[in-house]
N, C-alpha and C positions, 0 to 999 in steps of 0.2 A: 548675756541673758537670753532665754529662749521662752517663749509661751508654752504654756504644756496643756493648759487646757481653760475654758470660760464659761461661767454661767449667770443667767440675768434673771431677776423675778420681778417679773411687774414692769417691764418696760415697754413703751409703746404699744406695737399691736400686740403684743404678749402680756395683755394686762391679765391679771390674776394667772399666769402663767408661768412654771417655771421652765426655761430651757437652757440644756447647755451641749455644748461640743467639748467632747474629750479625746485626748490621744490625739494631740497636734505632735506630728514629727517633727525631724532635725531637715528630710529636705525641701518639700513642695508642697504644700498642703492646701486640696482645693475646695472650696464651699460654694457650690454651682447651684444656684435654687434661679425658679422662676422669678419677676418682676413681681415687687410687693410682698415678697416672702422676709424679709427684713433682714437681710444682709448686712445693709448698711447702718441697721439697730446694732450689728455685732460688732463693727468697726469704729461707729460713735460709741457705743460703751467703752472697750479699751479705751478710747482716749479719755474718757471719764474717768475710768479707774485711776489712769497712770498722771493725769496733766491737772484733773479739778481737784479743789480740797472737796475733802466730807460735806463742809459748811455751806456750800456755793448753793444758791437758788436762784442765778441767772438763765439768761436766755438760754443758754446749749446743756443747761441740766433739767429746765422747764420742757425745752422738747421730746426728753426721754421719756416723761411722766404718759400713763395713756389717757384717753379721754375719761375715765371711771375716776379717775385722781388715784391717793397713795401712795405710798412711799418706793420708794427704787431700791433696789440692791444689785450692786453688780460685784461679782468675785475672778479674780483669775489666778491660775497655779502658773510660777515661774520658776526657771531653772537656773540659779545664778554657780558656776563654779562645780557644777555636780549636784548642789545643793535645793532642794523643792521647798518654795514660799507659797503660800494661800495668801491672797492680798485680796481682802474685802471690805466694800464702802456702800452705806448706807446713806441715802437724800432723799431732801424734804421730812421726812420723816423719821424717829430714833434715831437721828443720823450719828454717822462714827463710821472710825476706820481702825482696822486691823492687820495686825502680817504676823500669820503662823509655821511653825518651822514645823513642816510635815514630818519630820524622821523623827523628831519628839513629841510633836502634839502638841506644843506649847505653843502660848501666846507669845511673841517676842515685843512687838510694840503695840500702843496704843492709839489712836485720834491724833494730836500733835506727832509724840513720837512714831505712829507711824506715816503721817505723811512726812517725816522726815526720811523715814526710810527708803521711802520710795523714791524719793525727789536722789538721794545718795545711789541707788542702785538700780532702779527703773525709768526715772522719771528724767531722763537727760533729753534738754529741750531738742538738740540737733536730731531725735530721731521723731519725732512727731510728725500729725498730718501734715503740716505748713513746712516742716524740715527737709531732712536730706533722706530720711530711709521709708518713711509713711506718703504713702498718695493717697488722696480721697479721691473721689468721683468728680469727672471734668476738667483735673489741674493737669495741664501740658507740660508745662515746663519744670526749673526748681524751685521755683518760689508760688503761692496762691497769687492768683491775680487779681483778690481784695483785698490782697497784707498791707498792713501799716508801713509803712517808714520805719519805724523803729523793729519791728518785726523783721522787717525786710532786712537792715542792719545789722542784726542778732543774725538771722540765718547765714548770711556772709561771714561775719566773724567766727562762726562755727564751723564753717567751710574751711576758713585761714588757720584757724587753730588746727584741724584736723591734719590738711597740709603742709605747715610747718613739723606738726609733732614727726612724719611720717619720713619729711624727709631728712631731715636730721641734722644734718651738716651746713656751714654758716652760707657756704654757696647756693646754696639749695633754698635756703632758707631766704635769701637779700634776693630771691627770685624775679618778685612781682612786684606792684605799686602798693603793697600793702605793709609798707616800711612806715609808716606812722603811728602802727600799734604797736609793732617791734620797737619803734625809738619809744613811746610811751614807757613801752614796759623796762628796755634800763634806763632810762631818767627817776622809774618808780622806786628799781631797786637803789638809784643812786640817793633819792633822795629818802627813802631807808633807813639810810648809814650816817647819812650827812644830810646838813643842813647849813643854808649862808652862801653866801659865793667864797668864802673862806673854807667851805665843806666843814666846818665843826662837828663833831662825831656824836652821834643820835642812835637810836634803838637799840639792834643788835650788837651792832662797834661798842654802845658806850654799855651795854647786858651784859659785856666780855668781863668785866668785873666782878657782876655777881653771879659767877660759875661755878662759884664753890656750895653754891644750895644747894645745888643739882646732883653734888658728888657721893650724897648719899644714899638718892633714891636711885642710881646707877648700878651701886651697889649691893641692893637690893636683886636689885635686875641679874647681878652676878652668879647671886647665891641659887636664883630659880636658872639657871642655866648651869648649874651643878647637878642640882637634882634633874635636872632634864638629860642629862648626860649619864645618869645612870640608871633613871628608868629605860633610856634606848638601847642600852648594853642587855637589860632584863629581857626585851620583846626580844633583839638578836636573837637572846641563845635559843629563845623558844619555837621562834619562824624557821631554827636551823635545825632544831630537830623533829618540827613537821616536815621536812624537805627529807630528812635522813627517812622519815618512815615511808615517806610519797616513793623514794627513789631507790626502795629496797626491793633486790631484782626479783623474787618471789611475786611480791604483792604485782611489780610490772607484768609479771608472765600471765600472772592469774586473770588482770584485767585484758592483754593480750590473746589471748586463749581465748575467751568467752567470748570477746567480739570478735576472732575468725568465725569460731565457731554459729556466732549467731548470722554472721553473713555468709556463710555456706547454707544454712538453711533459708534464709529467706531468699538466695540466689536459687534454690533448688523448687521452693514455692513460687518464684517468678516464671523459671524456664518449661514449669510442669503447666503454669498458666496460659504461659504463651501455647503450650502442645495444645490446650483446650481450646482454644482462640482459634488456633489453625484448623484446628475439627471442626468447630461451628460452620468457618468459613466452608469449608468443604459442604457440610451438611448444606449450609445455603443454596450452592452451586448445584449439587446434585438434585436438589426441591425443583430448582428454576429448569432445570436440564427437564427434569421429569413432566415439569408443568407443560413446558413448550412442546414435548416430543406430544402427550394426550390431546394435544391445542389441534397439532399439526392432524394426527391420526383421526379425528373428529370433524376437523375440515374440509379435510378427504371424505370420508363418507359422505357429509352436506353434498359437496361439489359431484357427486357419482348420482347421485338420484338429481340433482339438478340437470345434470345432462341428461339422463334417461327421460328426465321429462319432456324438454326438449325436443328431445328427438323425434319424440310420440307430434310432437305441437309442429314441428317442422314439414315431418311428411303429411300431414294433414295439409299443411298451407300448400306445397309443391304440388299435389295433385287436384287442390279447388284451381290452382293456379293455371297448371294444364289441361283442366277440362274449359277455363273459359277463355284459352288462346288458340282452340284447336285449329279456327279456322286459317288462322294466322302461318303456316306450314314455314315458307321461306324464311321469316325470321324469327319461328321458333328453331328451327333447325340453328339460324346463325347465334341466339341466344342461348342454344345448348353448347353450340362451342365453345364458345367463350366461357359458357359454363366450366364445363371441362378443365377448360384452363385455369380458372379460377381454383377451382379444387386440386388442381394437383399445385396449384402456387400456393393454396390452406398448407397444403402437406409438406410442402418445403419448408414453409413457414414454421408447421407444430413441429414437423421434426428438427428444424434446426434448433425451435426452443429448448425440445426435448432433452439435445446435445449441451445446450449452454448450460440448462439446468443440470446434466449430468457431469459436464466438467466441474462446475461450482460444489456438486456435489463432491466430488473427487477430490476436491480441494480441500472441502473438510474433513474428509476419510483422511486425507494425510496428516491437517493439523492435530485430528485426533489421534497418532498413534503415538504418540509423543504424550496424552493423556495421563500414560503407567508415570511418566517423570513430572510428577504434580507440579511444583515448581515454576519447572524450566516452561511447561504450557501455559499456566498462569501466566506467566511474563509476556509467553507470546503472542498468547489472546487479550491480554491490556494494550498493546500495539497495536495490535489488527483491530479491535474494537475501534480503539482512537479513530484507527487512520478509516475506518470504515463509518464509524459516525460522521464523521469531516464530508468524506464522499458522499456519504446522503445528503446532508444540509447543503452542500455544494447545487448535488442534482436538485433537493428539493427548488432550492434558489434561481434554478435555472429551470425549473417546468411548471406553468403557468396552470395544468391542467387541473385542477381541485375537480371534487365530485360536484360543486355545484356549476364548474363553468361543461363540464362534459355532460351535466343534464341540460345545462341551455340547450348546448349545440346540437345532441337529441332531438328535446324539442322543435329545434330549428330544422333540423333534417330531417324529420317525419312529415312537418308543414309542409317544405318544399314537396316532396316524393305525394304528398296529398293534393296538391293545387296542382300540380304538374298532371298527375292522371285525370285532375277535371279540366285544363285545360287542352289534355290529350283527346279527352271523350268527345269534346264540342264542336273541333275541326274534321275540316274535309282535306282526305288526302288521295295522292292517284299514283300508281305503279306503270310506269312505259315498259314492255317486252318487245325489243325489237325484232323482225324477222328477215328482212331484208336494207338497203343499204339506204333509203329514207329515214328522215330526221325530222322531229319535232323540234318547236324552238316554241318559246316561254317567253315571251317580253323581251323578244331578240336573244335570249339565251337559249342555246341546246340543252334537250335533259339528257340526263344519262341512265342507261340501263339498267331497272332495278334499282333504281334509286327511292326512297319515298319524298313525294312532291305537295308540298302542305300547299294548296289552294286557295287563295281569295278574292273576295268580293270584284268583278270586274278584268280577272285575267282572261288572257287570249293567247290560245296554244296553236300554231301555224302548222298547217297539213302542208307539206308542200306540196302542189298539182293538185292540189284535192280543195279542202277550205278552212276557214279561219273559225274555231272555236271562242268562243266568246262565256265565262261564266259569270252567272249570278245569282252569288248565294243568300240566303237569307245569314241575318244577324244572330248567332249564334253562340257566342263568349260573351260572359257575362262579365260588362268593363269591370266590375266591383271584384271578378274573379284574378284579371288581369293586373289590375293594382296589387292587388292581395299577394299576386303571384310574386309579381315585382319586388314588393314589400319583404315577401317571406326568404327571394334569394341574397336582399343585401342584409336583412341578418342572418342567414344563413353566414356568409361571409365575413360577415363583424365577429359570428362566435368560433369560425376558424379561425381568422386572427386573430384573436382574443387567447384562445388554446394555443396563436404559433403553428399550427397542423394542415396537414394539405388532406388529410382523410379521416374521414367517421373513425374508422379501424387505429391509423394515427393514432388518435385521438383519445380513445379509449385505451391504448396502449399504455399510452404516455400516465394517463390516471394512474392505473394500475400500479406502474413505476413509482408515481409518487406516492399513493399507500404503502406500494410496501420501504419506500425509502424511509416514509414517516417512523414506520413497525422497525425497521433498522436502526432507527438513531434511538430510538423509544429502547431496544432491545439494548442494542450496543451499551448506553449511559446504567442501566441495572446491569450490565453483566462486570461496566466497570466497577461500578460500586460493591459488585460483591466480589470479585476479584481480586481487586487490591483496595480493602478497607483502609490500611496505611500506605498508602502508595506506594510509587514504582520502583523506589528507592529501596523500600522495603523487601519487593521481590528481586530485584539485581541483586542485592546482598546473599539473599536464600539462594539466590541461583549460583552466586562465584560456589558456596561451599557445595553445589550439589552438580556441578557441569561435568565431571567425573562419568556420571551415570546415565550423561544421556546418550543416545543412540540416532544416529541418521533415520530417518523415516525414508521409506521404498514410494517411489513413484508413481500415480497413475498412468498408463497412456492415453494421454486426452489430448485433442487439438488445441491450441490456446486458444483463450477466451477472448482475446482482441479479435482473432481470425474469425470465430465463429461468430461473434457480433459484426463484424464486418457483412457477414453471408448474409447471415439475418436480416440485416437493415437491405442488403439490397432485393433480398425475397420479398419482405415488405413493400418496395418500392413495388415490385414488380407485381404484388399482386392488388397494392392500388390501383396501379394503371391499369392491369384485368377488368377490375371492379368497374373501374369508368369507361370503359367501352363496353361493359355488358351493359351498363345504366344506359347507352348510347344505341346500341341496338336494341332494347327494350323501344325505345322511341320509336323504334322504324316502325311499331304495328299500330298500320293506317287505318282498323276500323274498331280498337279498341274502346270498350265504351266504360261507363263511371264503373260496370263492373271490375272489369279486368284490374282499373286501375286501385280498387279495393281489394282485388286479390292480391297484386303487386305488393301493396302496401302490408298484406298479412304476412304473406311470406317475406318480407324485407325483415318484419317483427322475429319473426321466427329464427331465421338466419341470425340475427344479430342474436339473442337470447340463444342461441343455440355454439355460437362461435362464445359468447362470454364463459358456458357453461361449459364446454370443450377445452378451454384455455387453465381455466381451473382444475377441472378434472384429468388434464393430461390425454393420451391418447390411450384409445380404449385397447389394445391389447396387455399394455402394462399397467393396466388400474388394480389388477387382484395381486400383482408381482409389489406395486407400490403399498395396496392396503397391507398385505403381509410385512413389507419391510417396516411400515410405520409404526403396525403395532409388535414388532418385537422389539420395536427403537422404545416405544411409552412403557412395553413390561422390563425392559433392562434398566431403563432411566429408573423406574420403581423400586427395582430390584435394588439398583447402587443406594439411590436415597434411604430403603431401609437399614443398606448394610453400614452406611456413614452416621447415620443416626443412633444407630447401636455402639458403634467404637466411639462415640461422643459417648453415652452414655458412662461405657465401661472409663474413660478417659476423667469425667466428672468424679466417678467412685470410690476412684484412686486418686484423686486430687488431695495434697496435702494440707495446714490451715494456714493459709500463706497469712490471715488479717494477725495470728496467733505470732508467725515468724518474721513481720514486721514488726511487731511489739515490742518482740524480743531485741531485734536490730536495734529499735530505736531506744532501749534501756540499754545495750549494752553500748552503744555510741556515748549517750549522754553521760553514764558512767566515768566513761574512760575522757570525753569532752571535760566535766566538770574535774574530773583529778587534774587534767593537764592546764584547767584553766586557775585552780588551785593552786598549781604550781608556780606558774605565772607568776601569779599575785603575791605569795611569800616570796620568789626570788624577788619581785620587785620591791616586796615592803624591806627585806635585808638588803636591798641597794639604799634604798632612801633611811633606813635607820643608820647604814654602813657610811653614807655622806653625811648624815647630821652627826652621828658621833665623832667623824673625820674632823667637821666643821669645829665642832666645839675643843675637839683636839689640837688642831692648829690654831684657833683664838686664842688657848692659852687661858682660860678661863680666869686657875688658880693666880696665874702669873697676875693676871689685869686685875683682878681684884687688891693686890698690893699695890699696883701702881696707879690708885685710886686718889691714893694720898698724893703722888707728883704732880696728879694733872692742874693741882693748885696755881704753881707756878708758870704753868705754861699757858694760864689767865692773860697774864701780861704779853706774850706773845702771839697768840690768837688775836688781842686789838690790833698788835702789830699786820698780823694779815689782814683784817677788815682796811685798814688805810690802802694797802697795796689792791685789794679788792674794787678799793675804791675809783684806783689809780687806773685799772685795768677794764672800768667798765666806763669810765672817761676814752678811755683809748678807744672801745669795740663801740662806743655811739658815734665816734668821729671816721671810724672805719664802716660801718654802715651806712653812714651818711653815702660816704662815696661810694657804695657796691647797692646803692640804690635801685640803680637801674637795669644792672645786670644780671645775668645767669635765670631769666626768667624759665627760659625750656626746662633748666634741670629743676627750680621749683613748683612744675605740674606736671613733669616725669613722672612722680610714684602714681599720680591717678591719670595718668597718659597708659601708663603698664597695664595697670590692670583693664583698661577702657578699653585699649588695641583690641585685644583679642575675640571683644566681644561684638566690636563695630564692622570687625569681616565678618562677622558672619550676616550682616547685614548688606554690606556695601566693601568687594573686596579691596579697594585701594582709598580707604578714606580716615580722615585726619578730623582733630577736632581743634579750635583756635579758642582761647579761652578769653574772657571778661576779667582783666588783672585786679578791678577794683570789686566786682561783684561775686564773683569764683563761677561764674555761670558757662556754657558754651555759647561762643559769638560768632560763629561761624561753622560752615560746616564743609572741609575740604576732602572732592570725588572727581576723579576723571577728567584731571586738570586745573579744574574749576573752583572758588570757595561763594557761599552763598551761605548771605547773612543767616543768622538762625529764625529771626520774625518773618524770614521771607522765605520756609520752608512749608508742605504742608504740614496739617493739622495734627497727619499720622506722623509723620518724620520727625515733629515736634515731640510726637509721646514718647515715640520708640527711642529716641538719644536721651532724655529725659531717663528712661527707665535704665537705659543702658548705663547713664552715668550714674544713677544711684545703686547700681549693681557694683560700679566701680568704689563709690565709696562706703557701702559697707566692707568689700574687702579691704581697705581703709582702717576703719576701725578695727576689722582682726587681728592686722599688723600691729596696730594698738593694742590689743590685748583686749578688747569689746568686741565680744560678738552679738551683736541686734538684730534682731528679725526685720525682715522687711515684708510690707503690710500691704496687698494693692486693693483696693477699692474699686469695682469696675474698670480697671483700664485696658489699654489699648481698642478702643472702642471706634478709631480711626483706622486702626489696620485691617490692608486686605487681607487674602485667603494667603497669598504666599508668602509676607511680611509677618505673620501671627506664627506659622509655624516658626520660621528664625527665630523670630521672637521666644515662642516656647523653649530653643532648642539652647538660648541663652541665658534663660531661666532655670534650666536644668542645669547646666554647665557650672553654675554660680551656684547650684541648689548642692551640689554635690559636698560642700562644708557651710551651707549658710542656710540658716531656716525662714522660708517662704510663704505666706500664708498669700491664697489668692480666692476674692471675693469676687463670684460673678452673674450674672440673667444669661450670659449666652453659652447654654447648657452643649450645644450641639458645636459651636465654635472653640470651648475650649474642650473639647473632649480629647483632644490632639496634646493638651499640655501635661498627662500624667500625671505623677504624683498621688498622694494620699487622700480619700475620699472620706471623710471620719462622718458620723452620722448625727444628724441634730437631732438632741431627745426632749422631745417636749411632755413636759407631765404639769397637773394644777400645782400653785405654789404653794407653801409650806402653811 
């Protein structure tokens, strides 16, 4: 029996409501609603339907009723044998029950007769919420843990019944300690037959007499198995010469033909789609090409007038600078060297970028000539992209520098270079020139020549032969400057380490790097997406059938890029260390005042804005060489994007009606499906007509119907077997007696079979010990060890629980019952990785068994698959 589908009016929170779920399948079927959505109204129904009478107005049919009052009705469609019932039942109100045979439409039973029906074909107590194949919400184990006694009893004995039928055989069977029902039951048959301790012959033995009633309604029976033996000869001939017409080789060629023929076209509507697909992509690629190269050619000009301005703002600060250092001669001269030097280490610097940018360059001049082999470059540039996305996240991960810590450290280095030339303006300082071979001396120290000697309060500088200098200056630095100063070098500090950098230039460097690493992985992730929409797979394939056509790409000669970064980084170094010894001879000028060190600070401004705008703009003799290159790079990029756009276009136009040539496919399949499943079916109905007339052929029909009259006689030897019957079942109580206690393993073998396979998947080396008297598991044996079943958790309680009722409905298939199994909120104790086993043994089992599972944890079992059918709520009738 399977559920097919259920609907309820007026129950619970569905009062004036009617809803139902339809299209329950054969494996998994899940009904996942939030908390309160009344799941558990759909799971108390069925048991209403299938377990209460019509009549019942107790407690668990008063629960269904909603607060509003009224009557209930609850219906369910089942599937017994192939065959579809409507079973519905009416309470509290017009009550009644019914069961209709949906392939006629007809009423088949009534109120009594049909709850008889149900009770015969649905309504078997072992599969219920309290039973062996239904859970409700909260039951661990197999039994309720408010069942009665008697309850409790029933469930075991259903269990023993189920276990005996299965396993068959007498060994099998004298298994367990459950030999008291087995002696019942031949004592019952014994006393059947006989009666007395004399065994005097009763019921059936002493019925052997009057057997000759019966030999006429047998006869009866005869004659419709005549006529049934020739209506199956009529269906033969006819089911044989649909087969003669199915299998006439014309009719086959013609069905043949038409479904090649519709699957060359729709295979040609496919391949013409795919060509369109490939164009789009192109078209993509060429937009993105075309976008980038305008981006680039427009960045370019920004950065070209940013320098020019620059420039203008630069020599302006360089000449306020040296009109207010003039007097300064000796260490403007040593500040110009250093100058000097500094600019020709710029120049190292921009030209060795120049070089890296023109190898990187080079680089893609190569990847692109490979471009003409569409393809095989695609595949190339999904690689490099990859491996070049990686390497930016890499760097990014590894450079501290964002735009907002290299404005701190800005900031932080404008303060210092600001406080520095007002603590330069404030002090006294003094120049020694010496002429001859006399020495000054400092607070015991000698100065040295041309040195600058910063001055303070209460020094004394020794003439020697001559006399002792003594100064005393007035108070000067403003302590609040000095703090200040202090203050601004150690975050100056903090925000180079902060950046990881030993220089301003550093620093700004390194920014820059990680924008553009950012614009790389940014870039790189779009050009995969449009590059390989179905992935890499896809283009390896394109490329085995296209590797014929590609060509080696010609070399640039470039230095490698390791080398030239190498150069770089150490020009770099080198022309920080320039940097810091000009900032150090700036210091030597002893009578610089707030101006100077306001000019300082202009030109520091300018410099730095001038070196960014420089860096961007490249070196100016190649800027009108670059601007031409770029913009023939944005008119070509242009140019392709319109010509790709256009061969999409012509590609569309020509596009055949693939939805038209699918149609077709799938009429000419279904065609040619339903003839051969047609086939099928009459060869199958003339096997089974070919075995019943076989049957009734060997019976002998005509023959046994004369031998009707003999079987009179053999009255009297039929008692004679009932005594021997009798004889024999004396014998197998006293031989059971003694096989009591034996062969228990082979009688929980069939439900040990089917139980193995499902408890690896939980636990790979585990055994279950069972309860002889209860049929329940008593243990639970893992990795050595056996541990009672009450003294397991909560979860390992459900999960063997569910596991074993998984076991026994395979159980009942062997029997020839197949039951659905019903869960009710369970597993509600398993973790994350116990649920999915869990699922994955649910499937396993779901695969010939139908499962309905009722749950709140929407996001937990989303893991479990299965059929999702939708609940239709509309007002009731």
């Amino acid at each position: 029996m399977k559920l097919r589908a259920l609907t309820l009016e007026n129950v619970r929170k569905f009062g004036g409501k009617r809803v139902s779920i339809d299209a329950l399948g054969d494996g998994i079927t899940v009904i996942c609603e939030a908390n309160e959505f009344g799941k558990s109204t759909f799971f108390d129904a069925i048991h209403a339907v299938v377990f209460e009478k019509h009549g019942a107005s107790g407690k668990s049919i008063k629960s269904l009723q909603p607060h509003a009052g009224g009557g209930i009705r609850i219906g369910v469609e089942v599937e017994i044998d192939g065959a579809r019932y409507a079973v519905e039942k009416r309470f509290l109100s017009q009550k009644g029950a019914s069961v209709t045979d949906m392939a006629r439409g007809t009423v088949i039973a009534r109120d009594g007769e049909a709850e008889d029906w149900i009770a015969r074909h649905i309504g078997a107590p072992e599969q219920g919420p309290a039973g062996l194949l239904w859970v409700r919400q909260g039951v661990l184990g197999l039994e309720p843990t408010d069942g009665t006694k008697t309850e409790r009893e029933r469930l075991a004995e259903a269990r023993r019944d189920l276990l005996s039928s299965v396993a068959g055989e007498i060994e099998q069977v004298t298994g367990g300690r459950t030999m008291d029902r087995i002696l019942r039951r031949c004592q019952g048959d014994l006393d059947a037959l006989a009666t007395g301790s004399r065994l005097s012959p009763k019921g059936a033995w002493k019925d052997a007499v009057d057997a000759v009633k019966s030999l006429g309604a047998e006869l009866d029976v005869l004659e419709r198995q005549c006529t049934d033996l020739s209506d199956a000869l009529n269906e033969r001939r006819a089911a044989e010469g649909e087969l003669r017409r199915l299998d006439d080789p014309e009719a086959r060629t013609r069905r043949e033909t038409d479904l090649r023929q519709a699957r060359e076209a729709a295979s040609a509507a496919e391949s013409h789609a795919q060509k369109v697909a490939s164009a789009k992509g192109e078209v993509d690629l060429a937009a993105m090409r075309r976008n980038e190269a305008q981006r680039a050619r427009d960045d370019f000009a920004t950065a070209i007038e940013a320098a020019e301005s620059s420039a203008k703002t630069l020599a302006g600060a360089e000449q306020l600078h040296r009109d207010r250092i003039a007097t300064l001669k000796a260490a403007r001269e040593a500040e110009a060297e250093l100058r000097g030097g500094l600019g020709q280490a710029e120049a190292t610097t921009r030209a060795l970028r120049d070089e890296l940018k023109l190898a990187e360059r080079a680089g893609r001049v190569l990847r692109a000539r490979d471009e003409a082999e569409r393809i095989g470059e695609l595949l190339k540039q999904v690689r490099e992209h990859g491996d070049s996305a990686a390497a930016a996240r890499a760097r990014i991960a590894k450079n501290p520098v964002t735009s907002e810590a290299l404005s701190a450290l800005e900031d932080a280095v404008a303060e210092v270079a600001r406080l520095r030339g007002l603590v330069a303006a404030s002090s006294v300082r003094m120049h020694v020139d010496y002429f001859g071979d006399t020495r000054l001396r400092l607070d015991g120290r000698e100065l040295a020549s041309g040195a600058p000697i910063v001055l303070e309060d209460g020094a004394q500088v020794d003439v020697p032969g001559i006399a002792t200098l003594r100064f005393e200056l007035p108070e000067t630095v403003d302590e609040d400057i000095e703090i200040a100063f202090a203050e601004a070098l150690a975050a100056e500090a903090e925000a180079f380490a902060r950046c990881d950098a030993r220089t301003l230039a550093d620093a700004r460097q390194r920014a820059r790097q990680r924008a553009d690493d950012a614009a790389a992985v940014k870039l790189a992730e779009g050009m995969l997406r449009s590059l390989a929409p179905q992935g890499g797979e896809a283009l390896e394939q394109a490329l085995a059938d296209a590797r014929e056509t590609i060509k080696d790409a010609s070399e640039v000669d470039v230095r490698p890029v390791e080398q030239i970064a190498q150069d770089l980084e150490a020009a770099e170094i080198r022309e920080a260390d320039l940097r810091g010894r000009l900032h150090s001879a700036t210091e030597t000028v002893a009578d610089a005042r707030e101006t100077a060190a306001a000019a300082e600070m202009a030109l520091s401004s300018a410099r730095d804005q001038q070196a960014r705008a420089e860096a961007q703009a490249g070196a100016p003799d190649g800027r009108a060489a670059n601007g031409r290159e770029l913009s023939l790079k944005a008119e070509a990029a242009a140019s392709e994007a319109q010509s790709k756009e256009l061969a999409l276009a012509e590609l569309k136009a020509e596009a055949p009606d693939a939805a038209t040539a699918v149609a077709n496919l799938k009429r000419a399949e279904a065609a040619s499906e339903n003839a051969r499943k047609r086939r099928e079916q009459l060869v199958e109905r003339r096997a089974d007509l070919s075995a019943r007339i076989d049957t009734r052929a060997d019976e002998g029909v005509e023959e046994r119907r004369d031998e009707v009259s003999e079987r009179l006689r053999s009255a009297q030897a039929r008692a004679g077997r009932y005594e021997a019957e009798v004889a024999a079942l004396v014998c197998l109580r006293d031989a059971l007696e003694k096989a009591r206690d034996g062969a228990r393993e082979a009688y929980f073998e069939p439900v040990q079979e089917e139980l193995r396979p499902l408890l690896r998947i939980l636990h790979e080396d585990a055994g279950i010990d069972w309860e002889t008297d209860s049929i329940t598991p008593g243990a639970l044996r893992r990795g050595g060890e056996t541990e009672a079943f009450e003294t397991l958790s909560g979860g390992t309680q459900e999960q063997i629980a569910i596991l074993t009722r998984l076991a026994f409905a395979r159980l009942f298939a062997r029997r020839g019952q197949h039951l659905p199994i019903i869960l009710d909120d369970a597993l509600v104790y398993s973790d994350d990785d116990r649920i999915v086993k869990m699922f994955t043994a649910l499937n396993r089992v779901a695969m010939d068994q139908q499962i309905i599972v009722f749950s709140c944890r929407q996001l937990a079992f989303a893991g479990l698959g299965g059929d999702r059918p939708a609940i239709n709520v509309a007002a009731a009738h």
